[in-house]
N, C-alpha and C positions, 0 to 999 in steps of 0.2 A: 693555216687552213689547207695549203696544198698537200704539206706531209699527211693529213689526216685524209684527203681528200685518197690519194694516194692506197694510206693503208686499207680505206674501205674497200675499193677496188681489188688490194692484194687476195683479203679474205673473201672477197665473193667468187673470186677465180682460181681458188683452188682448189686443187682437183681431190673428188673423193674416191679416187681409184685403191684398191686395197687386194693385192694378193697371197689369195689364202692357198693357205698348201695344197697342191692336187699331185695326188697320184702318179695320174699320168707322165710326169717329168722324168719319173723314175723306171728303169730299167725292169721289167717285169719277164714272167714265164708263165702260159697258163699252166692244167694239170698234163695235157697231153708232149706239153715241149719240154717239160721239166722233166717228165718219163723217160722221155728219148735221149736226154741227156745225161740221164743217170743210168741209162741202160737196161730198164725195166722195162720188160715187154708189156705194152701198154694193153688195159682189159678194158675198151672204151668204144665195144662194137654198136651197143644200145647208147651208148654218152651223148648227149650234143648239151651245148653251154646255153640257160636262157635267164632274159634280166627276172626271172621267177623265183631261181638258184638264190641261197646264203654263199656269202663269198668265205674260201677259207684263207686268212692269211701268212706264208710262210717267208719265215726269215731263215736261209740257209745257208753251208759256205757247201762249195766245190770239193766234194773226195771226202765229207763228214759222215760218218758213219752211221750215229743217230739220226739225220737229216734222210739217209736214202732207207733207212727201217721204216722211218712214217711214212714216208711215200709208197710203200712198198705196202706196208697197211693201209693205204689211203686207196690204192689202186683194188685193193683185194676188196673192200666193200664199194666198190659200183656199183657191181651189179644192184644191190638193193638201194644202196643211198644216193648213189651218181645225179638221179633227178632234184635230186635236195641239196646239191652244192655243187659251185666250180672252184678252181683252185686260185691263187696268184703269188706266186714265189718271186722272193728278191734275194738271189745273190751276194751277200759281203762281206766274203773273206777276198775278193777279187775285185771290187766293186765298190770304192770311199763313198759315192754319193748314196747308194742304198746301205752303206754301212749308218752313214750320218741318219737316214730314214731311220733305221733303227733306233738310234739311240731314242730318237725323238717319240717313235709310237712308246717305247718302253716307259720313257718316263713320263707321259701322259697317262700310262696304263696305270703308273706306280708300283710295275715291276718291271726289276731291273735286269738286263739282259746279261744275264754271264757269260752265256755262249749261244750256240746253235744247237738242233733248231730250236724259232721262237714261234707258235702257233697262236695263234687271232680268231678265234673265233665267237662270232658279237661281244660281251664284254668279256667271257671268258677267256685267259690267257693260259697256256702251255709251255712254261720255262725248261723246253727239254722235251723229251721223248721216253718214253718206256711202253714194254705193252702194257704194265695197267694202267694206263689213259686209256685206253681204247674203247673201254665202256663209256667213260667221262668224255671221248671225243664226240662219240656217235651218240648221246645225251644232250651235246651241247650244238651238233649241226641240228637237231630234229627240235629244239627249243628255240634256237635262232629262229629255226624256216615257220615255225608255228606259232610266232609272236606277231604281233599285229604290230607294235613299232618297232621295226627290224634297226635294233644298234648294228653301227659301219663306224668300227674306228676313227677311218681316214674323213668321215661324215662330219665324224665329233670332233677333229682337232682341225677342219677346217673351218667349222663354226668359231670356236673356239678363239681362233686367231682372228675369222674374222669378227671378232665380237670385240675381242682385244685391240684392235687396229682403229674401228669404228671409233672406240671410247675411247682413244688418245688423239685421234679426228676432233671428236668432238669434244674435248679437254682444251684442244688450241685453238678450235674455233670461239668460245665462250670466253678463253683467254683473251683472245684478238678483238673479243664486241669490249670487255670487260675495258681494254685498251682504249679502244677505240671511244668509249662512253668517257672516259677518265680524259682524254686526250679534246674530246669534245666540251667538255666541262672546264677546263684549263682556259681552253681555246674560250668560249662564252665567257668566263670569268676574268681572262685579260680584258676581250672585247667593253666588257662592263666596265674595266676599272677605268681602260683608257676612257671610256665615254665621262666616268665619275672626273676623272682627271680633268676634262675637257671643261665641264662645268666649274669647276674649283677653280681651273685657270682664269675663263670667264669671271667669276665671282670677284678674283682677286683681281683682276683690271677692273672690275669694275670699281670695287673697295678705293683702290690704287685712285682711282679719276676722283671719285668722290672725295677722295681724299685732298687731292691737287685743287682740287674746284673750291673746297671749306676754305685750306688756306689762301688761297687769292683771293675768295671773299672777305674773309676774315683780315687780310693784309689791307683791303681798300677800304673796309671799314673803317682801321686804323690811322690812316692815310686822311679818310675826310677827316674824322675826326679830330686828328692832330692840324690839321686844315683850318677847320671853324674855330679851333680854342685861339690861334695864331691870330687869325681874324678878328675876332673880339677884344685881345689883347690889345691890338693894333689901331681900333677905334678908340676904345678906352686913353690912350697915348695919346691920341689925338686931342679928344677935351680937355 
């Protein structure tokens, strides 16, 4: 009873903390840092960043050539599109843990990333750059921004996990009742046998007396009896 006492306590006290991927861990650049870094005179006089904005996301490496053409196209439409999106680049040709980012948004997307860049924008993905995307890009920031349930990649695989994490939460927890009922059942069914046990023993002392008690009876009965035959024999001699 104490182990089981025990394991209830384990599973009531354990903890339902569950972390799901967040962004933030990761190494980022908005559009304006990323500019400056690729050396692109930035066109960001009207720009300012607000939570209203579609986020775009960019997977890049350092000195890619493809990677500073889109930004460089990216930059060239502000002026009209700038209030309909901000940017968020990650770095990883220099950078293992936003490289490991990658892998993971790709293969949640279920494309696979060959190279750089890798463009995100809501479900639509960019394996690459050329200028005919450019129609398909600015089609897919004005569809984002004019959807009423705005898809966020990083939104979706941290549900995702957290939903995955929950449901193996809640696979061990059901395990542990599952135990724990099994464990309690064992437990009650020894308790019964011993008690069953208890009476049987009882029974059988008592059988056992009753038993002892016949033949003693049974031995004095013999005892008189062989008693008065002796007696009567004994008169009889006498006459």
């Amino acid at each position: 009873m104490k182990h089981l006492k025990w394991l209830v306590l384990v599973l009531a006290l354990m903890p339902l903390t569950v972390n799901a991927l967040n962004k933030n861990d990761y190494k980022s650049l908005n559009l304006k840092e990323v500019l400056t870094q690729e050396e692109i005179e930035p066109n960001l006089s009207n720009y300012k960043e607000s939570n209203d904005q579609i986020t775009i996301y960019l997977f890049r490496g350092d000195g890619c050539g493809y990677c500073k053409a889109f930004l460089t196209f990216l930059n060239s439409i502000v002026p009209e599109y700038g209030k309909y999106f901000k940017l968020e680049s990650y770095e990883v040709w220099h950078n293992a843990h936003n490289a490991e980012l990658l892998e993971k948004v790709s293969a949640f997307n279920g494309e696979v990333a060959g190279g750089v860049p890798y463009i995100v924008i809501g479900d639509k993905v960019f394996p690459g750059y050329a200028e005919k995307y450019n129609d398909s890009i600015k089609a897919a920031i004005m569809d984002l921004y004019n959807s009423k349930n705005r898809y966020d990649v990083f939104e979706a695989m941290a549900k995702a996990e957290w939903n995955s994490k929950v449901k193996g939460i809640l696979t061990y927890a059901i395990d542990g009742v599952a135990l724990v009922v099994a464990c309690g059942s064992i437990y009650l069914n020894n308790r019964e046998n011993k008690k069953l046990k208890l009476q049987i023993a009882k029974l059988e002392d008592k059988v056992k007396k009753m038993n002892t008690e016949n033949k003693a009876k049974a031995k004095k009965e013999t005892v008189k009896k062989t008693t008065k035959k002796t007696t009567k024999k004994a008169k009889k001699s006498g006459e």
